[in-house]
C-alpha positions in Angstrom: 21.3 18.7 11.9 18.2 17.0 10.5 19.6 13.7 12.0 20.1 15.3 15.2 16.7 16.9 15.2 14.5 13.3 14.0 16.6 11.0 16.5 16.2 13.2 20.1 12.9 13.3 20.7 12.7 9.3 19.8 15.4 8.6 22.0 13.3 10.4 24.8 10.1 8.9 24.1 11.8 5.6 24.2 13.3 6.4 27.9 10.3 7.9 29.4 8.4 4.5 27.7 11.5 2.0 29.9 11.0 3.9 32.8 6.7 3.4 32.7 7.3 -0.1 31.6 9.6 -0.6 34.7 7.8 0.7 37.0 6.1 -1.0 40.1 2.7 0.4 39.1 0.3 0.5 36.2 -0.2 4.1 34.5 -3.3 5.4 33.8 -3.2 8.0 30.8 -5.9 10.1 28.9 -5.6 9.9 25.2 -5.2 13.3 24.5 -2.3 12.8 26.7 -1.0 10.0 25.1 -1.1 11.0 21.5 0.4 14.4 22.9 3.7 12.3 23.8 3.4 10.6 20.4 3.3 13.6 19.2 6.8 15.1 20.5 8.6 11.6 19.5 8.1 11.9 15.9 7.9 15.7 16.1 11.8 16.0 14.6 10.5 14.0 11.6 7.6 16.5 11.3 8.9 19.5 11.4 12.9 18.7 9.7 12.1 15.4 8.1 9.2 16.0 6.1 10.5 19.4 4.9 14.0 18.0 4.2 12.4 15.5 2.4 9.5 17.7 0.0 12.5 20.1 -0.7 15.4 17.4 -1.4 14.7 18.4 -4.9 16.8 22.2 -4.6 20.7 22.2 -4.4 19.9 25.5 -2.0 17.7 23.9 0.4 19.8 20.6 0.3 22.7 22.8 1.3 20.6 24.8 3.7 19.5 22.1 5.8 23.1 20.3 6.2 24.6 23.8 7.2 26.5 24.2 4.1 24.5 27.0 2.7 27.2 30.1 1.9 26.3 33.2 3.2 23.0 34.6 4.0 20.4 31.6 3.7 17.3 33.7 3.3 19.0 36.5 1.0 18.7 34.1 -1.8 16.6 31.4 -1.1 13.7 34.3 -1.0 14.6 35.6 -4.4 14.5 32.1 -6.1 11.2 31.4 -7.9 11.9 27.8 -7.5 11.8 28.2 -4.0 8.9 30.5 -3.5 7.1 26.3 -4.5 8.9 25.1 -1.9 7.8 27.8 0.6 4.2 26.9 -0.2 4.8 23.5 -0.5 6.1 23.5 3.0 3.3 25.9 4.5 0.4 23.4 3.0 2.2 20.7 4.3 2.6 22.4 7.6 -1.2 22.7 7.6 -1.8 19.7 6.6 0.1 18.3 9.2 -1.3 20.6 12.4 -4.7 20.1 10.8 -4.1 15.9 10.9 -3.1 16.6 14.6 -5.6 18.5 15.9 -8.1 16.2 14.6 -6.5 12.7 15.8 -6.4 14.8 19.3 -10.0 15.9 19.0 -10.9 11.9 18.5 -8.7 10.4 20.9 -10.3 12.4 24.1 -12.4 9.4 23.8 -10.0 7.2 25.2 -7.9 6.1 28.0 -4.4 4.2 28.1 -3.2 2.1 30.1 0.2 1.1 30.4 2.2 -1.7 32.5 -0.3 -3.8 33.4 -1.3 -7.6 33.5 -4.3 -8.0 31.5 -6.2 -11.0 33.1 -5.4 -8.8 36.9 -6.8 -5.9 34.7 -10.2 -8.1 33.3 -10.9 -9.0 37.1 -10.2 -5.6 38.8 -12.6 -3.6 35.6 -15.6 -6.6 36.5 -14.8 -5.6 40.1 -15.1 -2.2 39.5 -18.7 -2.3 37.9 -19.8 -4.7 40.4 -18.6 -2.7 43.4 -20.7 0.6 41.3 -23.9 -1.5 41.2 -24.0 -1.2 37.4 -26.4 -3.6 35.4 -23.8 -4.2 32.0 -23.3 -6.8 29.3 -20.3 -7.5 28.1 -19.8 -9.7 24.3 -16.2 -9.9 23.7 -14.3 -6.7 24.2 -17.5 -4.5 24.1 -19.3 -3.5 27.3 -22.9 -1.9 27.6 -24.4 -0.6 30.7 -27.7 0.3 31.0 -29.1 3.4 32.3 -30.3 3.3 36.6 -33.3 4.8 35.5 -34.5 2.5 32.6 -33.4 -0.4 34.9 -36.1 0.7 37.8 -38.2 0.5 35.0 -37.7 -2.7 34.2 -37.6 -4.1 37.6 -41.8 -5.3 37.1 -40.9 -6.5 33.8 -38.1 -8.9 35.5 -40.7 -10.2 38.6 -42.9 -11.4 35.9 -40.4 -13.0 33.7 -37.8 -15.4 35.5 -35.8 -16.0 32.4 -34.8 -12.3 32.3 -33.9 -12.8 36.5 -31.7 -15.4 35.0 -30.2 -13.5 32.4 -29.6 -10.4 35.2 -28.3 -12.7 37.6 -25.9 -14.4 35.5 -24.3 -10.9 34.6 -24.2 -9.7 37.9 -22.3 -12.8 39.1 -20.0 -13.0 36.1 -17.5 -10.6 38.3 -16.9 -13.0 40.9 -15.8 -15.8 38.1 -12.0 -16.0 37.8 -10.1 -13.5 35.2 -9.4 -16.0 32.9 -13.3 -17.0 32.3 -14.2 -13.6 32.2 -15.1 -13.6 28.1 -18.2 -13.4 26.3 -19.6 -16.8 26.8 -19.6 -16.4 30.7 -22.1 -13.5 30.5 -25.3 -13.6 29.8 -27.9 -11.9 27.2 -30.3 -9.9 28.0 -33.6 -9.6 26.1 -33.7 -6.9 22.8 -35.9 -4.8 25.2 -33.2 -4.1 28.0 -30.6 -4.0 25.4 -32.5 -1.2 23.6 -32.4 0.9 26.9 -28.5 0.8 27.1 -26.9 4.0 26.5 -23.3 3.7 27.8 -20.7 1.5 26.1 -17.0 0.6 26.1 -14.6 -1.0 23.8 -11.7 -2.8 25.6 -8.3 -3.4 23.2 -5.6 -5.5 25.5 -2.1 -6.3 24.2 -1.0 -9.1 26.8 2.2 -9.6 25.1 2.8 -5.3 25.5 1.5 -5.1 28.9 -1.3 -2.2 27.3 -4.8 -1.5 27.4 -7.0 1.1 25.6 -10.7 2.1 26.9 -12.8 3.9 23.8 -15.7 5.0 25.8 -19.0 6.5 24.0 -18.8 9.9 26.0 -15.8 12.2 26.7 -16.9 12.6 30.5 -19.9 11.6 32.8 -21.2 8.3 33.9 -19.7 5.9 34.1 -16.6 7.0 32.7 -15.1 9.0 35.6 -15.8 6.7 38.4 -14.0 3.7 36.6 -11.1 5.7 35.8 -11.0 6.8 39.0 -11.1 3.2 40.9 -8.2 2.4 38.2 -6.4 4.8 39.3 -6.6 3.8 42.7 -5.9 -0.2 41.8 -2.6 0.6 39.7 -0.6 -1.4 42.2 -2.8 -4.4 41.9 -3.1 -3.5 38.1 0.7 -3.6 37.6 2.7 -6.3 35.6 5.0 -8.3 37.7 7.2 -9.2 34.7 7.5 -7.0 32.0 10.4 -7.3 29.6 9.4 -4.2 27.3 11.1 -1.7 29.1 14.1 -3.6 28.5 13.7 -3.7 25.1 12.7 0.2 25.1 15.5 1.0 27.2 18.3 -1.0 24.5 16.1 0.9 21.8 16.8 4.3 23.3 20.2 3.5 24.0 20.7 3.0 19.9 19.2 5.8 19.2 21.9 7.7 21.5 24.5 5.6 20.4 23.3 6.4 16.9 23.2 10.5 17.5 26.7 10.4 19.3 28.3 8.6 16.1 26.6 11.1 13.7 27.2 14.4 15.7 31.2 13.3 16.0 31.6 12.3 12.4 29.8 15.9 11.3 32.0 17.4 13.4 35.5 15.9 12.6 34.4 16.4 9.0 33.5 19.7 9.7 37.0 20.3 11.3 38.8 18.5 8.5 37.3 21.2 5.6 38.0 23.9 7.9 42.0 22.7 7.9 41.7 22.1 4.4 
């Protein structure tokens, strides 16, 4: 049962992964989102694995959660002193576990997850994006700042009557229209430690080429500029979208295990099962 129960909801996860992976479009997901799916893959290890593991320790409970257990299980597993430790061991690690959760869920509205997509069509449509917004940003390796529209009025005397800062402001508007694959930190330029002070917004970019996956950590849960470039992504998922992408494959044979796995185990339960019965 406990095999049955860990296996399921991995063999799921691992279909609905092949079928995102092999799609013709990139997918945009919130984090919450995300960790929510994590969440129900590995939720038969957390709720049967962990406890069949903390009470492994009991004959009772090791006969309880392979079926086994005669009669009525509660009738004596209730009376046991033993057992009344494992029944608190189990709530405190139930706790521990929904507490955990809630908190990782909490955290991870800060980010957005991209899936199936080719990261150098990605680094070219996200420059794209900001250029098309009219937002004044920086960018030094996988970290991009934008600067407020206010504080940048400000600073538009400050820029008349210094050309190097033109320079530096023209260099990073421009560095969109470079090709994706010079898009890095050296191809943008750095502002002075005035205009940097005045930037408010950031955004850490984490691209696995070799997975086809992105995550955004952006510095606010919602407002500017977060839900305008989600949005544009959203629309650009087509362009976004991996032409070749082998890891739904690979997910797909990894589900089909995991079936192949719980097909094995449920038939030899249940010819065992018929064989004590008959004896």
């Amino acid at each position: 049962m406990v095999f049955f129960v860990c296996l399921l909801p991995l063999a799921l996860y691992c279909l609905f992964l092949a079928w995102i992976n092999g799609s013709r479009r990139a997918w945009v997901v919130s984090g919450g989102w995300d960790f929510a799916g994590i969440l129900c893959a590995v939720s038969g290890l957390l709720l049967a694995g962990g406890p069949a593991i903390l009470t492994g320790l009991s004959e009772d409970w090791r006969a309880f959660w392979i079926g086994m257990f005669p009669g009525r299980p509660w009738a004596r597993l209730g009376t046991d002193s033993p057992t009344h430790a494992y029944l608190l061991l189990g709530i405190a690690y139930i706790g521990l576990v929904v507490l955990l959760a809630g908190l990782t869920l909490w955290r991870r509205r800060y980010t957005t997850v991209l899936y199936n997509l080719d990261a150098e069509a990605f680094e070219a449509v996200l420059a794209q994006v900001m250029q098309g917004l009219g937002l004044s940003w920086v960018r030094s390796g996988n970290l991009i700042c934008w600067q407020p529209r206010v504080a940048s009025e400000s600073n538009a005397e400050v820029k008349r009557k210094n050309p190097s800062s033109v320079l530096a402001e023209t260099a990073i508007q421009l560095s969109p229209a470079l090709p994706p694959s010079e898009l890095t930190a050296e191809s943008v330029a750095v502002r002075d430690l005035d205009h940097l002070a005045a930037v408010t917004q950031t955004l850490r970019v984490e691209l696995n080429p070799s997975l086809h996956y992105a995550c955004l950590h952006w510095s606010t849960v919602h407002g500017w500029p977060r839900q305008t470039i989600e949005e544009e992504l959203n629309r650009c998922r087509v362009q976004l979208h991996a032409q070749e992408n082998p890891l739904g494959f690979w997910l797909l044979v990894v589900a089909t295990l995991f079936i192949l796995g719980l097909f094995i185990g449920m038939s030899t339960v249940l010819i065992l099962t018929i064989s004590t019965n008959r004896g």
